[in-house]
C-alpha positions in Angstrom: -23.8 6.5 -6.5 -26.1 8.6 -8.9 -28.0 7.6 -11.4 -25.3 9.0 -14.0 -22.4 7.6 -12.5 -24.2 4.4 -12.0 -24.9 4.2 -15.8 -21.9 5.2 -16.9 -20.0 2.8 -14.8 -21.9 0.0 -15.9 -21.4 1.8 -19.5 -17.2 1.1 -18.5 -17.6 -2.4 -16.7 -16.9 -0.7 -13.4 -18.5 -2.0 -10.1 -21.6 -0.2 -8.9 -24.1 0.0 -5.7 -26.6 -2.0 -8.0 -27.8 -2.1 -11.3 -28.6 0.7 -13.7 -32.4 0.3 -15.0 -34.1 2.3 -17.6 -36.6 0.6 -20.5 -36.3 1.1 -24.4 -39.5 3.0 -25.7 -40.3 4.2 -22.2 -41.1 7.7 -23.7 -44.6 6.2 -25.1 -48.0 5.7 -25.1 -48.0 2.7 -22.5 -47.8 6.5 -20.0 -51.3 8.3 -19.2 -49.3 11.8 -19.5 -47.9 10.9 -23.1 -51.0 10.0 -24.4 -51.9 13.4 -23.2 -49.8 15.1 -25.1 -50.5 13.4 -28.4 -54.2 14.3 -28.1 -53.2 17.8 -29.1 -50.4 17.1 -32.0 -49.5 14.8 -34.6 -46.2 12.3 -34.0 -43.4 14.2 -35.9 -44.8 17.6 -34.7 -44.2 15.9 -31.1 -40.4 15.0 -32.3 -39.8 18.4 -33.8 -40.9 20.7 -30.3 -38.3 20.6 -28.3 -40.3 21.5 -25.1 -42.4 18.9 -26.4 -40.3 16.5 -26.7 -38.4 17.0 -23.8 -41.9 16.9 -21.6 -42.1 13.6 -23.0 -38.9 12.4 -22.2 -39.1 13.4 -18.8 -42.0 11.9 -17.9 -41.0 8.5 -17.0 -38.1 9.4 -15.2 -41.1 11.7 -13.3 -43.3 9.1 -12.8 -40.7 5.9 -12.1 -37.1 6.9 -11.6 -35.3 5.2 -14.3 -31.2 6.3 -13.7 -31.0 6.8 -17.9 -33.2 8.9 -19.9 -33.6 8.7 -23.7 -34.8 11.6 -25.6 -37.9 11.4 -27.7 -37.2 11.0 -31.6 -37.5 8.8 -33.9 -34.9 6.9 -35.9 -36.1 8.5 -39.3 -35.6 12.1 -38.6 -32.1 12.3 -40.4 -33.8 10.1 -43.5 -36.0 13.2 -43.9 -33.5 15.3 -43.3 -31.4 13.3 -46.4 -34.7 14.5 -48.7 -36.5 11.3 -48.1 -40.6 12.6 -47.7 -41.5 11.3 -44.4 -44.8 10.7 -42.9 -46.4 9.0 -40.1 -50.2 7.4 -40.4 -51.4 5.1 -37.8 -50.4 2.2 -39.7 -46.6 3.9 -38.6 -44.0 5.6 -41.1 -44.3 6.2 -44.5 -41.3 7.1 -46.9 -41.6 8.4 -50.5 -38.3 7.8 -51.5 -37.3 5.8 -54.0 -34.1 4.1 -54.2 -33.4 2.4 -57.9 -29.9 3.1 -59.1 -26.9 4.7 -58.4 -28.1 8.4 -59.7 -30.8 7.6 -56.4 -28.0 7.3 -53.9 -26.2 10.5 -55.0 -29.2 12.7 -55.0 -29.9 12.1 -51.3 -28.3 15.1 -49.0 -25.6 14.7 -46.0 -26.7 17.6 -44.2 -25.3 19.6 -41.2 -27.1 17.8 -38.2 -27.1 21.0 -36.1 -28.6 22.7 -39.4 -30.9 20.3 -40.8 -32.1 19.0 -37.4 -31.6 21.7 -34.3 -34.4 20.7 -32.5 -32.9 17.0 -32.1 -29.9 18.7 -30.2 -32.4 21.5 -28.5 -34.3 18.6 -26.7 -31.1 17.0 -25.7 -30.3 20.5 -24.0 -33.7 20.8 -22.2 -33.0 17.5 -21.2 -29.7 18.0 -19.5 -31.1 21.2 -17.9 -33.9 19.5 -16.5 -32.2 16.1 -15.4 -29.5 17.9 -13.6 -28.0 15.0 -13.0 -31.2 13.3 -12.0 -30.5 10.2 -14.8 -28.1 9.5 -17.5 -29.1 11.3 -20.6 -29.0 8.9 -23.9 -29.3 9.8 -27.7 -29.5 8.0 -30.1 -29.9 6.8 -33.4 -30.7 4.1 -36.3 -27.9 2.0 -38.0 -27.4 2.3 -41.5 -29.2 -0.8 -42.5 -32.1 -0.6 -40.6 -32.5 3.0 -42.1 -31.8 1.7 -45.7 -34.4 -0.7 -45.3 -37.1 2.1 -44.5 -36.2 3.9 -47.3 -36.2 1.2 -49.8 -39.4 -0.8 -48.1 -41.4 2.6 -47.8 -42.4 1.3 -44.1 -41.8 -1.6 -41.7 -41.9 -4.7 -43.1 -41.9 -8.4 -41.2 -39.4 -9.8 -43.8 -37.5 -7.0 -45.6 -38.2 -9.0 -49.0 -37.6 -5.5 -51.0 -34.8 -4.0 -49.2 -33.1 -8.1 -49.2 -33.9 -8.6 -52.8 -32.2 -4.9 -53.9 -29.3 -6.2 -51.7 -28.3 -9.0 -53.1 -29.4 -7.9 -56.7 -27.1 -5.0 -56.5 -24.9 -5.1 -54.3 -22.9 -2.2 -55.0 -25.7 0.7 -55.0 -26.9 -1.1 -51.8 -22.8 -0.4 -50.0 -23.4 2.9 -51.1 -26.2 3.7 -49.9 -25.3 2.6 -46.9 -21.9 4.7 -46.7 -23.9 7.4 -47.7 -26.1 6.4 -44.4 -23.1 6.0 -42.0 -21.2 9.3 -42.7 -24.7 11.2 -41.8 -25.4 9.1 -39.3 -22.2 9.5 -37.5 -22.2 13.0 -37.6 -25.9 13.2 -35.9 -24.5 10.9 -33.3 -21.7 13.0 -32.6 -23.7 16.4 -32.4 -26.1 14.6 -30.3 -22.8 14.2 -27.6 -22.2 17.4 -27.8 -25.2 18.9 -27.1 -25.5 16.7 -23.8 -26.0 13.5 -24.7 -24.1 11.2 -22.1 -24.3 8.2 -24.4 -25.7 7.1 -27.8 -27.5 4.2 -28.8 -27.5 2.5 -32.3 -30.6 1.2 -33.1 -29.9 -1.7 -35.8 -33.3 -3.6 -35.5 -33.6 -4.7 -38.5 -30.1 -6.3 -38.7 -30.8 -9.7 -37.1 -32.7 -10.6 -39.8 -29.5 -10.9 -41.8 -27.6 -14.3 -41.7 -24.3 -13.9 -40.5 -22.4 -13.6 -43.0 -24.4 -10.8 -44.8 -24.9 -8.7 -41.4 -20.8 -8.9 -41.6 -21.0 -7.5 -45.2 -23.9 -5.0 -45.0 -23.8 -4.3 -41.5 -21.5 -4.5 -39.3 -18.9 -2.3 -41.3 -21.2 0.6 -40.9 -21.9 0.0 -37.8 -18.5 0.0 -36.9 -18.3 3.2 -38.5 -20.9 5.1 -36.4 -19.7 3.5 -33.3 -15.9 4.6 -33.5 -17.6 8.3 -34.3 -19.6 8.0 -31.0 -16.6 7.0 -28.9 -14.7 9.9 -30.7 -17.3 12.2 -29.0 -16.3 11.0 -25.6 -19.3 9.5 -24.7 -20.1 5.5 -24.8 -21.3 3.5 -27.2 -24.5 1.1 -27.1 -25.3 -1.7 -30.3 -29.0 -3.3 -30.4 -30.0 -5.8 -32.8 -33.1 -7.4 -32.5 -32.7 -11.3 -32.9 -28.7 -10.8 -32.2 -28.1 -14.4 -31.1 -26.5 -15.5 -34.5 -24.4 -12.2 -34.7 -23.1 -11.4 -31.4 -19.2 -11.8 -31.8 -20.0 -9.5 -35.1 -21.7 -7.2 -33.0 -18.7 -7.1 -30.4 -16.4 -6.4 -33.6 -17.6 -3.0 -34.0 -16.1 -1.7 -30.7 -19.2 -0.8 -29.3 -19.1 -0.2 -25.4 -22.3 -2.2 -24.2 -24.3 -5.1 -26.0 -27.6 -4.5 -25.7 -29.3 -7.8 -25.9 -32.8 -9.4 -26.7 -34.4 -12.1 -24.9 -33.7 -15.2 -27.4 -30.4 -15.3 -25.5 -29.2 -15.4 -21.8 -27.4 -13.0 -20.6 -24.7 -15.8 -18.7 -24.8 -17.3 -22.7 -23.8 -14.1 -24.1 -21.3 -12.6 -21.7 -19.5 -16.3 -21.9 -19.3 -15.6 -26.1 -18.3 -11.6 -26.3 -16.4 -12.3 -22.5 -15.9 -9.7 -19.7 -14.7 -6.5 -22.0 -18.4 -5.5 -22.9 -21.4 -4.5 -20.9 -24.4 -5.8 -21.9 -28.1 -4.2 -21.7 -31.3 -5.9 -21.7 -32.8 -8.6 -22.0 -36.3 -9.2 -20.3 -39.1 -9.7 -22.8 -41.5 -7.3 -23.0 -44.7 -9.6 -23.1 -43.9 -10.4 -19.6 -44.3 -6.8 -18.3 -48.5 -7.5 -19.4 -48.8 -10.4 -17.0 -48.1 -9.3 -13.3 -46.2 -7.4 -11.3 -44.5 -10.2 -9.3 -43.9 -12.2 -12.5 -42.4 -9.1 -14.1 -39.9 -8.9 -11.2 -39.0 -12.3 -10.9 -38.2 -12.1 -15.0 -36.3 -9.2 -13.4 -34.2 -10.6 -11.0 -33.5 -14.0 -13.0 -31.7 -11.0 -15.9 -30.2 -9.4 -13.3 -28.6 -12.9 -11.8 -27.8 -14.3 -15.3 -25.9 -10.9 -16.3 -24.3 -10.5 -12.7 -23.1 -7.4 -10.6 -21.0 -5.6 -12.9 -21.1 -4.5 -16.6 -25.0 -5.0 -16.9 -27.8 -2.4 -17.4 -31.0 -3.9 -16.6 -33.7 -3.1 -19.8 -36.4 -4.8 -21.9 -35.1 -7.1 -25.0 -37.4 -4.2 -27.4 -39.2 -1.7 -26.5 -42.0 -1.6 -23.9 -45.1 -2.4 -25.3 -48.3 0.3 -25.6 -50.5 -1.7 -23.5 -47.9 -2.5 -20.4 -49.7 -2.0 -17.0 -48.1 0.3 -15.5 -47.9 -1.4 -11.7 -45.7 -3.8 -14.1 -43.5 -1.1 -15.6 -42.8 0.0 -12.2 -42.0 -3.6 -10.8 -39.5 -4.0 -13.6 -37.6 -0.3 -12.5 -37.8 -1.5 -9.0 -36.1 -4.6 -9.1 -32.6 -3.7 -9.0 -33.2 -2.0 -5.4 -35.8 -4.6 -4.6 -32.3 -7.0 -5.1 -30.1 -5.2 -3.2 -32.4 -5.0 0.1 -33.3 -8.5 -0.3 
């Protein structure tokens, strides 16, 4: 097999030679060459130059020979696109808008992705044309809730206490903000299909800091809506939500194709819960990947036996951290063929 229709099998729960690998964040500044690149422009420049951006999301499939590719974003380029002032300091992202009342919500655009945003879909071409079928290409985008806590926060924030606190204190703006978030959102995801993306990924981060019955109010629904818009496209589906362990049968209620999973749960544990119509992604912890390279494939191979043969695409639980070694980063990509030859 290639290393598309190896992805996309595991995408479908088919068998395959071995096990798909590629790492979230592995466009980044963990890679010599990327760094390279940001010496001479700023961050969003980066995201809004399509030969840029493309550069950069090549160059770990360059260097490593991961079977998927993600394009090089970032999760709040549709925010801005929404009218949402968006900067980024080294401290990360910074949002000016200001979400207080209904009036709020209905000021914020739902623009034309391929209008408001043509260099997203202009990478994903130059992608395509460049992979020719060297990896999986993947798009992808933030959920509505993780996005509606940027814009409410301002930034990242460890405990949400803003974006929670306008939640529960009203409700009603908070759904429609979200709806307003979803109907955009799904219409990015979509474009991004048809310009050559093979398969999107929703980023909900944020989510899992939601107890369950809140992340089934306020997120899953739009989640659901954004996922049966990708599968519309044609292309599969992928869910992450960091700290999912409380949510997962939520998470398989939004018809997404593949789980993708964080480390706080095992693999064997969550395939028993959601059962054997999902694939599931992940889940090594990305810590491990900065201790050595034989510990970083063992953490490998003990995924890759807890998941088992079929329906699995080997990744990190988050993204790969800045300071990874990269002997590590290429232990981790190796171990599905390592496992095979063993």
């Amino acid at each position: 097999m290639n290393s598309v229709e190896r992805f996309l099998a595991a995408c479908a729960r088919s068998p395959v030679d071995r096990t798909p690998v590629w790492m979230m964040r592995q466009a980044g500044r963990y890679l010599p060459e990327y760094r390279a690149v940001r010496e001479r422009v700023d961050f969003l420049t980066l995201c809004k130059t399509p030969q840029l951006a493309a550069q950069v999301s090549l160059q770990p499939i360059d260097r490593f020979g991961m079977d998927a590719c993600i394009m090089f974003s970032d999760i709040l380029i549709p925010v801005e696109a929404m009218g949402v002032p968006l900067a980024f300091t080294d401290a990360g992202p910074s949002l000016e808008g200001h979400i207080a009342s209904q009036a709020d919500v209905d000021a914020l655009r739902i623009p034309d992705p391929r209008e408001a945003m043509p260099f997203v879909m202009e990478t994903l071409g130059l992608c395509a044309r460049a992979l020719a079928g060297r990896a999986a290409l993947i798009g992808f985008t933030g959920a509505p809730f993780t996005l509606a806590t940027y814009i409410i926060e301002g930034r990242g924030s460890k405990n949400l206490a803003a974006a929670k606190s306008f939640m529960y204190s009203q409700p009603r703006v908070f759904h429609a903000l979200l709806d307003k978030l979803a109907a955009v959102i799904a219409e990015f995801a979509a474009a991004q299909a048809a310009a050559g993306a093979q398969a999107v990924q929703v980023f909900d981060t944020w989510a899992g800091e939601l107890d369950p019955a809140s992340f089934d109010e306020f997120a899953r629904p739009y989640q659901s809506k954004v996922i049966e818009r990708i599968r519309r496209s044609g292309v599969p589906a992928i869910l992450y939500v960091n700290g999912c362990a409380g949510v997962l049968e939520l998470m398989a209620a939004t018809g997404a194709d593949v789980l993708s999973v964080d480390w706080r749960i095992s693999l064997s544990d969550a395939r028993a819960r959601v059962g054997p119509e999902f694939a599931l992604q992940g889940n090594v912890d990305p810590t491990v990947l900065l201790s050595t390279p034989a510990r970083t494939a063992e953490a490998a191979f003990a995924a890759l036996e807890s998941a088992g043969p079929t329906g699995h695409i080997l990744n990190l639980g988050h993204g790969i951290l800045p300071q990874t070694p990269l002997e590590c980063a290429a232990a981790f990509v190796g171990a599905p063929k390592a496992a095979v030859s063993a």
